[in-house]
Residue, then its C-alpha position, 0 to 999 in steps of 0.5 A: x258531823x258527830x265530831x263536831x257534836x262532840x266538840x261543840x258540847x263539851x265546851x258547853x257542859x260546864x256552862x249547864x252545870x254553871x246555870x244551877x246559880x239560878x235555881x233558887x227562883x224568887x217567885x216560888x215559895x220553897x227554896x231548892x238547893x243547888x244540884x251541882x257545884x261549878x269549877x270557878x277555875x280548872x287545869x287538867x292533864x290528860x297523858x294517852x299511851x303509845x299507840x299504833x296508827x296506820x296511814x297511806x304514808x306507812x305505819x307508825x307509833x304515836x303518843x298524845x297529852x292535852x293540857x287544859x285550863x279554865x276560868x269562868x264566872x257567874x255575875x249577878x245582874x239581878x238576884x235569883x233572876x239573871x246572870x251573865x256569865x262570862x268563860x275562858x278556855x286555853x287548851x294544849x294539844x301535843x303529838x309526837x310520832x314517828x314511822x317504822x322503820x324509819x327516822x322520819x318522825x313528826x312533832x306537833x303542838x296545838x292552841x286553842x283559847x276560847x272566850x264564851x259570854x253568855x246569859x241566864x234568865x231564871x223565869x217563873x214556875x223554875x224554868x230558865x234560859x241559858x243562852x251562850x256564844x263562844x268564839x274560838x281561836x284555834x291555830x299551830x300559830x305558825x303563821x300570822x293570824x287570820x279569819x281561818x283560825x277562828x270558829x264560832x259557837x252559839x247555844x240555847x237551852x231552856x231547862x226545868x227544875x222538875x223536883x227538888x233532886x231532877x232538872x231537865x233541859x233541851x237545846x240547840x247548837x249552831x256553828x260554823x266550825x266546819x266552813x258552813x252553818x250547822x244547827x245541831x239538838x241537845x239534851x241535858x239532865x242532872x239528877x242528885x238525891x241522897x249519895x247518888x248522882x247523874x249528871x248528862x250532856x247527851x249524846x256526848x256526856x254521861x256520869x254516874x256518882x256515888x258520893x262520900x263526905x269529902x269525894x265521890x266515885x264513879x264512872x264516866x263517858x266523855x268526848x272532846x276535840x277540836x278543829x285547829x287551823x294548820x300549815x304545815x307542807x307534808x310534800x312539795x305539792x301538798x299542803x295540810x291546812x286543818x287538822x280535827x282531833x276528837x276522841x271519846x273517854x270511858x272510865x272510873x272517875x274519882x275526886x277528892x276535896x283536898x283543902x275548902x274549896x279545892x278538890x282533886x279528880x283523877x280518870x282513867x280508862x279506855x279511849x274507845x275512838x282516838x281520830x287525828x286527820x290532818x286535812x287539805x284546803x279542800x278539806x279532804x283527810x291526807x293523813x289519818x293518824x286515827x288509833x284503836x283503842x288506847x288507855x289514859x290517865x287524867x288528873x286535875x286541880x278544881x276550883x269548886x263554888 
């Protein structure tokens, strides 16, 4: 369950950052300034170390980097009271790896693309509501597509603008990501006063900033996944089907405005929990390819508004 918490939140927390476009609520007399920017477009490469794995079918090395891009967007339906936001994700994942002592090695590169619609509905006192629905299609794309490759999300969060420098929220999450209907809390907040910030997507996110004029530098936990359809036949008799990958990142976070509105943002750090696990039609694990803790490095290109 914790894996797919992980995975279904991280799609959403750029979304909560995005609903900032409604904090300016016409009804109140004192305008507020908005907490957070919002990437309008994104590409990020994440590269994690060789690392050791140990599996039924022996020991081994194995190496993994994510490729992933977004574009999302913010239509005004009335001003200061409703959005429609519309976002698209595609994310890459590639593996390699090989067993020791062996000539036996594996490659594997997985697709993800994402299409999430959603609305904001600013009401009195500055509360507001955002509500989103994400249906995925994630697959090695191996076979012709059907109904097992995709997955469906959907989220619901009503949050506060409690002070000019602290908003709040809680929600819920439903999915059927794992072949049943799961309905999962959340709690989000952001915090910005002075050079300092907080920005929380809990349990999943958390990042503390201390800000510059042209950047900022802090430290960042933040987890991600995802749950791809796979055909792949490992032996005569036995056929893997799915596939979950999740891991959760611990690190210094530092990014950097390098021309208006487009900044840099470089990570690195320790993987604290790295699982890949391909799985039968059962949905029981065949293959733990699950590390210990390895180092990564991500950079990326960010489209600020």
């Amino acid at each position: 369950m914790l894996k797919g918490f992980v995975f279904i939140l991280l799609i959403l927390q750029s979304f909560i950052t995005l609903g900032q476009a409604g904090d300016s609520n016409s009804v109140d007399t004192v305008k507020y300034e908005r907490l957070t920017k919002f990437p309008l477009a994104s590409v990020t490469y994440t590269n994690y170390s060789n690392s050791k794995f140990e599996s039924s079918a022996g020991n081994g090395k194995i190496r993994m980097e994510e490729v992933r891009a977004s574009l999302q967007l913010a239509i005004k339906v009335k001003e200061k009271k409703t959005y429609i936001l519309q976002k698209f994700d595609f994310t890459n994942f590639h593996t390699t790896g090989a067993l020791n002592n062996s000539q036996t090695g594996f490659e594997e590169s997985l697709n993800s693309f994402a299409y999430s619609v959603g609305l904001i509905q600013v009401l009195k006192n500055r509360w507001k509501i955002i509500a989103i629905a994400t249906p995925t299609l994630a697959s090695d794309f191996r076979e012709p597509i059907s109904s097992d490759d995709f997955i469906m999300q959907a989220y619901f969060n009503i949050s506060k603008r409690a002070t000019p420098y602290f908003e709040y929220g809680f929600g819920l999450v439903f999915t059927t990501r794992f072949g049943r209907e799961l309905v999962l809390p959340v709690a989000t907040g952001i915090y910005k006063k002075d050079d300092w910030s907080v920005f929380a997507v809990l349990p999943v996110q958390l990042g503390i900033y201390r800000h510059f004029t042209n950047s900022k530098l802090g430290l960042s936990f933040t987890a991600n996944g995802n749950f791809y359809n796979f055909n792949s036949n490992l032996t005569p008799t036995v056929k893997l089907e799915k596939v979950s990958y999740s891991r959760l990142n611990l690190g210094p976070e530092y990014d950097l405005k390098i021309f208006k509105t487009l900044h840099l943002n470089l990570k690195a750090g320790v993987t604290l929990r790295n699982r890949l696990e391909p799985q039968d039609k059962s949905g029981s694990i065949v293959l733990n390819l699950s590390t210990n803790e390895k180092f990564f490095f991500s950079a990326g290109l960010n489209i600020m508004m």
